[in-house]
VEXROPA-190047 format. One line per 2 residues: number of its first residue (from 0); their letters; for each residue x, y, z of N, C-alpha, C. Coordinates in Angstrom, 1 decimal. Example, Ala and Ser with C-alpha at 12.3 -4.5 7.8 and 13.67 -1.06 7.14 Angstrom:
<pts>
0> as> 13.2:-5.7:7.8:12.3:-4.5:7.8:13.2:-3.3:7.8  12.8:-2.2:7.1:13.7:-1.1:7.1:12.9:0.0:7.9
</pts>
This chain:
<pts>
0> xx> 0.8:-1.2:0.0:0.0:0.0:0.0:0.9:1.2:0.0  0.3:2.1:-1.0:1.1:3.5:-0.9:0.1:4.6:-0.5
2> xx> 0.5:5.7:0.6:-0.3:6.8:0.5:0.2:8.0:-0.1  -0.8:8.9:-0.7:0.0:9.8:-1.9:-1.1:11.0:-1.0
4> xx> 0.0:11.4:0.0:-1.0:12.9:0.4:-0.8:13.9:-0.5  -1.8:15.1:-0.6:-1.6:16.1:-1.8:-1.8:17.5:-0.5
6> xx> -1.3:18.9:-1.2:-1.8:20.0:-0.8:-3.2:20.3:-1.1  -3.1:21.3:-1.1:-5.0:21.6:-2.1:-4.1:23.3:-2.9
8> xx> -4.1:24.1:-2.0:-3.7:25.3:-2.8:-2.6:25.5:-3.4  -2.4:25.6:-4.5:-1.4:25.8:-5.3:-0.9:24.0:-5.8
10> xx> -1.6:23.3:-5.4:-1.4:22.0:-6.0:-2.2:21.4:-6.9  -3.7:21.1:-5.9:-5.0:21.1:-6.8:-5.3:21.9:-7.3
12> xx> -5.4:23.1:-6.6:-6.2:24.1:-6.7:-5.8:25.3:-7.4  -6.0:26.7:-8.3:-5.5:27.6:-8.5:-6.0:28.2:-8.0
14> xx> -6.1:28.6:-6.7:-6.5:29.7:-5.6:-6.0:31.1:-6.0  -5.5:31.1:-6.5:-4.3:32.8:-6.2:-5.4:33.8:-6.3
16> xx> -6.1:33.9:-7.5:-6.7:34.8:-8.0:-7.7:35.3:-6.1  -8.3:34.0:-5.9:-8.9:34.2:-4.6:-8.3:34.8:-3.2
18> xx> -7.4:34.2:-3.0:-6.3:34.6:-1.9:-6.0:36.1:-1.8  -5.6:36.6:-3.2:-4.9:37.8:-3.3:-6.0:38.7:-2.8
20> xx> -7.4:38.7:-3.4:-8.3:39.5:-3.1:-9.0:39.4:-2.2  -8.9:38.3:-1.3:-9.2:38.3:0.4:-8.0:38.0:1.2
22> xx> -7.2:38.4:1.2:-6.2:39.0:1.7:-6.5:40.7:1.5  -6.3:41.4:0.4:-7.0:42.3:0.1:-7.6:42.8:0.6
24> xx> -8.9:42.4:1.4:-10.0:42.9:1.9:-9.6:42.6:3.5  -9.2:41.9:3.7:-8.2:41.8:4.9:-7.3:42.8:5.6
26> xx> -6.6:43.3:4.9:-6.0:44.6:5.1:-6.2:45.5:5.2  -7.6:45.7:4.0:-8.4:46.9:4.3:-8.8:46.9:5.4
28> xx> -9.8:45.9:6.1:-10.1:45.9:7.1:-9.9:46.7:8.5  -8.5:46.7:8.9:-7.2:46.8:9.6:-6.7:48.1:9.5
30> xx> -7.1:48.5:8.2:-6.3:50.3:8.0:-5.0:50.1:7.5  -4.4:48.2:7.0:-3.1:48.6:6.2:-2.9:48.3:4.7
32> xx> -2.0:48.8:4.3:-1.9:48.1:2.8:-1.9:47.0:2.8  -1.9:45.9:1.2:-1.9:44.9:0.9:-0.9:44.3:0.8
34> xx> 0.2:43.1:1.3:1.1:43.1:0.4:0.8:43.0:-1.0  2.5:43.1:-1.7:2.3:42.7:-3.4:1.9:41.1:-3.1
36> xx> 1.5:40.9:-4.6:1.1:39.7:-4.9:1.9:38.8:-5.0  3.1:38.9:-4.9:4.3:37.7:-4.9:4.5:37.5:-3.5
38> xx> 4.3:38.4:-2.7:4.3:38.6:-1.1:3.0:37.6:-0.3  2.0:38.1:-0.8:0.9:37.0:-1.0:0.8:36.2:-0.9
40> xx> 0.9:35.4:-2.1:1.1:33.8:-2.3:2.5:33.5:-1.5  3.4:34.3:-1.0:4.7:33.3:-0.4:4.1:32.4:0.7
42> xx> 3.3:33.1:1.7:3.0:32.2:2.7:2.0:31.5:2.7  1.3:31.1:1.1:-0.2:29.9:0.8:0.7:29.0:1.3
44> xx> 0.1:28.2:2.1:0.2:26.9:2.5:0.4:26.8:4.0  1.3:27.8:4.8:0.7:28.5:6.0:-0.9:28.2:7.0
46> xx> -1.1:27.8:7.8:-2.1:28.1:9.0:-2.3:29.2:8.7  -3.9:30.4:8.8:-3.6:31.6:8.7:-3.4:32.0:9.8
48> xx> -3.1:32.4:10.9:-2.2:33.1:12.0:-0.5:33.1:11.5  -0.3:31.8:11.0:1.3:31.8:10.3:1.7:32.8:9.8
50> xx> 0.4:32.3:8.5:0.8:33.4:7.2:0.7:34.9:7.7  -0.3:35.2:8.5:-0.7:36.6:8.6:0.7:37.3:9.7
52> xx> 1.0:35.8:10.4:2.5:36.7:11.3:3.6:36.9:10.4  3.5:36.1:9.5:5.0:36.0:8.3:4.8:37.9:7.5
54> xx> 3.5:37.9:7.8:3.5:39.2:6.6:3.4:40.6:7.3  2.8:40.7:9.1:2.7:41.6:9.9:3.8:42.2:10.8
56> xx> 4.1:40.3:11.1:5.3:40.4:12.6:4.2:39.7:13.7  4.8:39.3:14.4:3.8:38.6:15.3:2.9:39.2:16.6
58> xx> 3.5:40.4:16.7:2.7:41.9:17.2:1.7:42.1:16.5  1.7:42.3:15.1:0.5:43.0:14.5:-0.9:42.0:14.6
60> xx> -1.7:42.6:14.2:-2.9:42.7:14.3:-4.0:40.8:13.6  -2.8:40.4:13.8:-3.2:38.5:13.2:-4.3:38.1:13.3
62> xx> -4.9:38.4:14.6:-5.9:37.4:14.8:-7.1:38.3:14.4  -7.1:39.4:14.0:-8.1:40.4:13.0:-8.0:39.9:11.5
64> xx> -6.6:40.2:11.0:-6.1:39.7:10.0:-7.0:38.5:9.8  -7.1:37.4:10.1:-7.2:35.8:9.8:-8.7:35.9:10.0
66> xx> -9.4:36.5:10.8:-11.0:36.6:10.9:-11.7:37.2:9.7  -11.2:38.5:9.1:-11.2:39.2:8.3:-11.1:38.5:6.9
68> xx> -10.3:37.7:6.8:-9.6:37.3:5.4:-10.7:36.1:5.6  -11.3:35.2:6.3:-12.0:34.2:6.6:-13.2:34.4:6.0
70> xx> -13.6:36.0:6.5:-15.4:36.4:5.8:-15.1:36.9:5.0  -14.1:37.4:4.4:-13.7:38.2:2.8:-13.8:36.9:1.8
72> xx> -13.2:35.8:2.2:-13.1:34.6:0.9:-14.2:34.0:1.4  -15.3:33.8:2.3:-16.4:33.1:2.2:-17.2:34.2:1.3
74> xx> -17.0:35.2:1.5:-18.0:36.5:0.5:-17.6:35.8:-0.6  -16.6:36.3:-1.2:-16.3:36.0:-2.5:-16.8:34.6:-3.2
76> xx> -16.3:33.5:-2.3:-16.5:32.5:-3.0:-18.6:32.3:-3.0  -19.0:32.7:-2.3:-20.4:33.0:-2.7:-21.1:34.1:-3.8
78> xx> -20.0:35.3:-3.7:-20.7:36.0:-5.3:-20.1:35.2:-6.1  -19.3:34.4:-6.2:-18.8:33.3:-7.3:-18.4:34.5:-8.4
80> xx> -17.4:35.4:-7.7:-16.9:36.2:-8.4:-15.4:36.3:-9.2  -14.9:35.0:-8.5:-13.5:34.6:-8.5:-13.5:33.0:-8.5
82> xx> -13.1:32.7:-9.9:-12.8:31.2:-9.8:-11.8:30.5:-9.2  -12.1:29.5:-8.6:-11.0:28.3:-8.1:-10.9:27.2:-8.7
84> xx> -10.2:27.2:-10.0:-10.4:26.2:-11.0:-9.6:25.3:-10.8  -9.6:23.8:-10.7:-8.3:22.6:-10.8:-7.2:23.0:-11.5
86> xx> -6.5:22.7:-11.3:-4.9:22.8:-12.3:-5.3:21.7:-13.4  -5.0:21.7:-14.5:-5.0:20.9:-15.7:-4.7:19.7:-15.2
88> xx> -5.3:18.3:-15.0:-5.0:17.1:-15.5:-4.9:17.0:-13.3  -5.1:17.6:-13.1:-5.7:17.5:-11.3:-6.8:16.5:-11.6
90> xx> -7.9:16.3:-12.0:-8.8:15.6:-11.8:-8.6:14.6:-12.4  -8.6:14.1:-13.5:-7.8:13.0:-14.1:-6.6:12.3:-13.6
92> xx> -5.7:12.7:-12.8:-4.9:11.9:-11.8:-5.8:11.7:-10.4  -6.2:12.3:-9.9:-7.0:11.9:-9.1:-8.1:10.7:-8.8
94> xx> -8.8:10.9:-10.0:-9.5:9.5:-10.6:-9.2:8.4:-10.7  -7.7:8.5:-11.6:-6.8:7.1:-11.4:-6.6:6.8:-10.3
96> xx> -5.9:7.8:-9.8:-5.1:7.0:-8.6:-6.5:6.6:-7.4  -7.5:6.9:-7.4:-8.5:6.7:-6.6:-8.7:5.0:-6.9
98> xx> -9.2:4.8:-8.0:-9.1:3.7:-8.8:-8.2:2.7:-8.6  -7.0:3.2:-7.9:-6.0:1.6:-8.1:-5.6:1.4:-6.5
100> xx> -5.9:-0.1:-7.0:-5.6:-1.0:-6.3:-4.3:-0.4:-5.5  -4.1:-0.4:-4.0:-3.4:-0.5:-3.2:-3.1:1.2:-3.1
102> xx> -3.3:1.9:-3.3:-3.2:3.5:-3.1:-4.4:3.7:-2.5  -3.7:4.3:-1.5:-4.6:5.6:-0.8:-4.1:7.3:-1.0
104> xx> -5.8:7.5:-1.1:-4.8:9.1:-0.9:-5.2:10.1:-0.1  -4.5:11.2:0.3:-4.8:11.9:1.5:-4.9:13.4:1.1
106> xx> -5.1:14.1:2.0:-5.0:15.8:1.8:-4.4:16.0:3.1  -3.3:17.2:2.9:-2.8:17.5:4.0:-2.3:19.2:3.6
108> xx> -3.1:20.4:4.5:-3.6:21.7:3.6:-3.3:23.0:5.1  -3.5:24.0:4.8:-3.2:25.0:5.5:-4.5:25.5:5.6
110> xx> -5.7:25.1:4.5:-7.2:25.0:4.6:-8.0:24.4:5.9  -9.0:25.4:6.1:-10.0:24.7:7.5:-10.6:23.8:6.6
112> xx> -11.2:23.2:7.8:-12.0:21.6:7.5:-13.0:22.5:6.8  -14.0:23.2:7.1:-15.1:23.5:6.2:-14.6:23.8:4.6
114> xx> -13.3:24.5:4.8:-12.6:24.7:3.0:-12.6:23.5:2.2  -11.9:22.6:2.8:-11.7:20.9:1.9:-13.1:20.4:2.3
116> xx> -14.2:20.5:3.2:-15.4:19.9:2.8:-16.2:20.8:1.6  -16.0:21.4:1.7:-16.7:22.4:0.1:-15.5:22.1:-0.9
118> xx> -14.2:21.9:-1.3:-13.7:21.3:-2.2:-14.8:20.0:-2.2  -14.4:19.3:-1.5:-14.6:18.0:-1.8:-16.1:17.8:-2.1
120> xx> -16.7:18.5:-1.9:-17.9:18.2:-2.1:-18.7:18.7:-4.0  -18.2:20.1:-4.1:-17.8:20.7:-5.2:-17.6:19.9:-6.6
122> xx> -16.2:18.8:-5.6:-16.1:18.1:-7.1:-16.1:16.4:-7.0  -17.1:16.2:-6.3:-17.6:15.0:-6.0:-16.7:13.8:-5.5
124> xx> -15.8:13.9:-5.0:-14.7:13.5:-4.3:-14.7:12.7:-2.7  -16.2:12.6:-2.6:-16.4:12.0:-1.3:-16.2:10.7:-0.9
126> xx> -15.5:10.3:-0.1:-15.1:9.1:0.3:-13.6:8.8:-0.8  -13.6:9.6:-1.1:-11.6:9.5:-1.9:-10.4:9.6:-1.2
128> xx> -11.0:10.2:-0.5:-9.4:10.6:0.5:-9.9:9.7:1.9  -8.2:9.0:2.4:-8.6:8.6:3.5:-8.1:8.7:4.4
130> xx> -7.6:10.1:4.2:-7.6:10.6:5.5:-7.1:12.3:4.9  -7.7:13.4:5.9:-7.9:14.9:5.5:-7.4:15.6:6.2
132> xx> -6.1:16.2:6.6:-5.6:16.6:7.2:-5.9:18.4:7.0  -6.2:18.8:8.3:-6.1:19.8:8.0:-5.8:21.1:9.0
134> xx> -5.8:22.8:8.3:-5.6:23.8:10.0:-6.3:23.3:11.1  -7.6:22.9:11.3:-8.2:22.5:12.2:-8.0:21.8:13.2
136> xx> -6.8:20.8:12.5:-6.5:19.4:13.1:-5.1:19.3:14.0  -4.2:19.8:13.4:-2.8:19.7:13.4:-2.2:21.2:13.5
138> xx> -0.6:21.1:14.1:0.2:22.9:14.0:0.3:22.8:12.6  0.6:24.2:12.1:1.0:24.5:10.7:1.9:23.6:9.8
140> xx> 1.6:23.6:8.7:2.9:23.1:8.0:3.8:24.9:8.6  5.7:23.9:8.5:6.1:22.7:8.2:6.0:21.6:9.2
142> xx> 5.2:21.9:10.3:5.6:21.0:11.3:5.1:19.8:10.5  5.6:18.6:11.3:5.3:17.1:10.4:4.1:16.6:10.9
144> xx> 3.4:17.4:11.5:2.3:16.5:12.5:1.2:16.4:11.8  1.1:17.2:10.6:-0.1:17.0:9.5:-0.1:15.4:9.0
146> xx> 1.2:15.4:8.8:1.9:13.9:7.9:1.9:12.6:8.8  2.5:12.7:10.0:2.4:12.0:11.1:1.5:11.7:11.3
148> xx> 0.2:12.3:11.8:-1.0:12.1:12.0:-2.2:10.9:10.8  -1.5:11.6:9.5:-2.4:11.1:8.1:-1.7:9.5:8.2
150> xx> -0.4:9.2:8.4:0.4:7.8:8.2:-0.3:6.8:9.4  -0.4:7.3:10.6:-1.2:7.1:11.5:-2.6:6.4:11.3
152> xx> -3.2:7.4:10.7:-4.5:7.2:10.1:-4.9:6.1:9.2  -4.0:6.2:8.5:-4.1:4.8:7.1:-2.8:3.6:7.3
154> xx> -2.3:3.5:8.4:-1.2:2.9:9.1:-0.1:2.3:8.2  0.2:3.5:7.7:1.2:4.0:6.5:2.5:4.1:7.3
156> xx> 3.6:3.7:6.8:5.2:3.4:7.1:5.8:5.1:6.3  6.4:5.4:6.5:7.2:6.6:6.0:7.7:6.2:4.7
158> xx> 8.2:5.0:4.7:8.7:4.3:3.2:7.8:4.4:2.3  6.4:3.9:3.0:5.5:4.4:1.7:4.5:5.2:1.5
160> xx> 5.1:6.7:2.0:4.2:7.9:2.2:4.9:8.9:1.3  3.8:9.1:0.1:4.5:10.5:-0.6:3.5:12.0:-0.2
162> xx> 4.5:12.8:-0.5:4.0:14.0:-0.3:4.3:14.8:-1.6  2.6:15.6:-2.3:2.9:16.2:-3.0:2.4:17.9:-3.3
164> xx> 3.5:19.0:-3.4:3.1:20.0:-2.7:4.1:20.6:-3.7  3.2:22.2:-3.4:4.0:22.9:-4.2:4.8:24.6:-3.2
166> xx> 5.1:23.9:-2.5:5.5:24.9:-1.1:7.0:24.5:-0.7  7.6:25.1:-0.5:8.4:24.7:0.7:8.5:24.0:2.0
168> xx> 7.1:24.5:2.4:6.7:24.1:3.6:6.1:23.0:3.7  5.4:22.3:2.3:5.5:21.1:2.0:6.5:20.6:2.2
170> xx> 7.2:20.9:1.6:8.8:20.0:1.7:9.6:19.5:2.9  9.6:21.1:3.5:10.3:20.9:4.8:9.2:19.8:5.8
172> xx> 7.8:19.9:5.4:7.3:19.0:6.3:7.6:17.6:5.8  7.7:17.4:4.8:7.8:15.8:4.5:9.2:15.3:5.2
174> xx> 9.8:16.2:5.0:11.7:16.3:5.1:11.3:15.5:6.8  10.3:16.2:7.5:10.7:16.2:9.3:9.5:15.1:9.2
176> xx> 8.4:14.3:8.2:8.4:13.3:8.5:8.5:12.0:8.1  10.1:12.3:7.3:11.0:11.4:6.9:10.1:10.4:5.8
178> xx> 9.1:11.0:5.1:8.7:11.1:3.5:8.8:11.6:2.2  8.8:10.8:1.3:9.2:10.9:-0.1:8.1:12.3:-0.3
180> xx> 9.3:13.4:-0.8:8.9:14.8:-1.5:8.7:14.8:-2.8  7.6:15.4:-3.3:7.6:15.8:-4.9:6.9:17.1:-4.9
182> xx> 7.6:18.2:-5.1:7.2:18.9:-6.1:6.1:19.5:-6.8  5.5:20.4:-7.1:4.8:20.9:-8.7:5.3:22.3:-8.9
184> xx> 5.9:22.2:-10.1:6.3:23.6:-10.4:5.0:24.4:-11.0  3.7:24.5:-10.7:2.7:25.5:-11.6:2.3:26.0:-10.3
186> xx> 2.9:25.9:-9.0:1.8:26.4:-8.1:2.7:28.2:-7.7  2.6:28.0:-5.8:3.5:29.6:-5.5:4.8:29.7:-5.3
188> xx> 5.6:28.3:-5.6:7.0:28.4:-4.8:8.2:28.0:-6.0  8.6:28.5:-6.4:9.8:27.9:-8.0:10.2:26.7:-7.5
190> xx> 10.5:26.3:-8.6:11.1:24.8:-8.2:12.3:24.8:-8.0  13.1:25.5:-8.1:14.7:26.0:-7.2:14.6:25.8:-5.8
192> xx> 13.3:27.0:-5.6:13.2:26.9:-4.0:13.2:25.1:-3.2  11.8:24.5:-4.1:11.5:23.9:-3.7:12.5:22.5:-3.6
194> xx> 13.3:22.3:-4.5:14.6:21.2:-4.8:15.2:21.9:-3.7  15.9:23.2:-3.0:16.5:23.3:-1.8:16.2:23.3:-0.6
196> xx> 14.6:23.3:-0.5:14.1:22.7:0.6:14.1:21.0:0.8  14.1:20.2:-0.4:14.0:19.2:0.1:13.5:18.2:-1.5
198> xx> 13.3:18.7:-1.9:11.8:18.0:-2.8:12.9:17.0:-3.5  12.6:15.6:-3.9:12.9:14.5:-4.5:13.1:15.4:-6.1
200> xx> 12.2:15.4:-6.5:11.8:15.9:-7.6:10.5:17.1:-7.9  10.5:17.7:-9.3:9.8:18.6:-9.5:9.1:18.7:-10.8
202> xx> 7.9:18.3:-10.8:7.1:18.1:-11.7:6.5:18.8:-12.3  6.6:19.3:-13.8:6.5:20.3:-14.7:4.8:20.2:-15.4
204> xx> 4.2:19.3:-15.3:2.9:19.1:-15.4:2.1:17.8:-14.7  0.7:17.8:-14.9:0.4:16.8:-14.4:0.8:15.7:-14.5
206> xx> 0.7:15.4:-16.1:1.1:14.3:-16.8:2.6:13.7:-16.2  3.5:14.7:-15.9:5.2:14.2:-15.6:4.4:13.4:-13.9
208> xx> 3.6:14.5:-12.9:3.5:14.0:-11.8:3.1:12.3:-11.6  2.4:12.2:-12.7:1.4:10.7:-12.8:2.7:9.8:-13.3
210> xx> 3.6:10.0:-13.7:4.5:9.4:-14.4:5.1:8.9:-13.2  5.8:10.0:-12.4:6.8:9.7:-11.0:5.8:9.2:-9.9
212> xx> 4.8:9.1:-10.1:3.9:8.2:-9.0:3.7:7.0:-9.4  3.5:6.7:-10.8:3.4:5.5:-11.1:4.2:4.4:-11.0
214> xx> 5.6:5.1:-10.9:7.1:4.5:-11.1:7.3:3.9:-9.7  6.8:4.9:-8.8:6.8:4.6:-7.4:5.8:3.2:-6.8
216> x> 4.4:2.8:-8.0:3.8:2.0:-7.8:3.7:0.4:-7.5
</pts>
């Protein structure tokens, strides 16, 4: 048996467009500027108190920050004003691998449980993952306790636990729970970064991803 945990943002998901603009409204909030948009997406994949201390300082104003940015992206994602579309060839690997024999697969996300239950529900994905890690549950990535907890869950060995992210902080988490790293270079983090954090490899589309999972099969 192999478990193949995934991120959701910037892996599955192309959130940015969403992020930026409730972050956005977030700031407004608060009376401060926004960061830039590269500033932004650095800390997707973050708990938001992380991300919001990575971008304030841990004095400022976070736990406004994270409340704020919480009813700004529930707004939005109900005027259905800002799409969160799959990444190309996300759902088609998904399918497969759901499909075969001896794979499990997991989520392990910087997203509240109510976010991955409205993914998952969204795109009909229920009962696919078997096990959903999430802010709710565990400290932030990078700590390993997301991954720890998920191997636990599906009583998965480190040997046969992959992690697939497009973060650093993916990485460094796999790194600390001494699981196989991969990679996606379409999401927030270059694949430079991410090969020096740790990553095995770095996957230039879906199709390459399905390839180095399969190999591992």
């Amino acid at each position: 048996m192999i478990l193949i945990v995934f991120d959701v943002d910037g892996t599955l998901v192309d959130s940015q467009h969403m992020i930026v603009a409730a972050q956005a409204a977030a700031f407004a909030s608060v009376g401060l500027p926004p960061p830039s948009r590269a500033r932004a997406l650095s800390v997707v994949g973050l708990s938001l108190p992380q991300a919001f201390a990575a971008l304030v300082g841990a004095d400022g104003p976070v736990a406004a920050l994270a409340e704020s940015y919480k009813a700004a992206f529930g707004r939005l994602r109900a005027e259905a004003a800002i799409r969160e579309p799959l990444f190309p060839g996300a759902a088609e690997l998904l399918a497969r691998l759901h499909g075969e024999p001896g794979v499990r697969l997991g989520i392990a996300t910087g997203k509240s449980r109510r976010g991955v239950d409205h993914l998952v529900a969204t795109h009909g994905w229920e009962g696919w993952f078997a096990t959903i890690q999430t802010a709710d549950d565990a400290p932030s990535k990078p700590h390993p306790a997301m991954l720890e907890q998920a191997m636990a869950a599906c009583g998965a060995a480190p040997a046969d636990t992959v992690m697939v992210g497009d973060s650093t902080y993916d990485m460094v988490m796999a790194r600390g729970a001494q699981v196989a790293a991969l990679g996606v270079a379409w999401g927030y983090h270059t694949p430079e970064a991410l090969l020096a954090a740790g990553a095995q490899a770095v996957a230039a589309t879906y199709a390459d991803l399905g390839a180095t999972l399969w190999a591992r099969l």
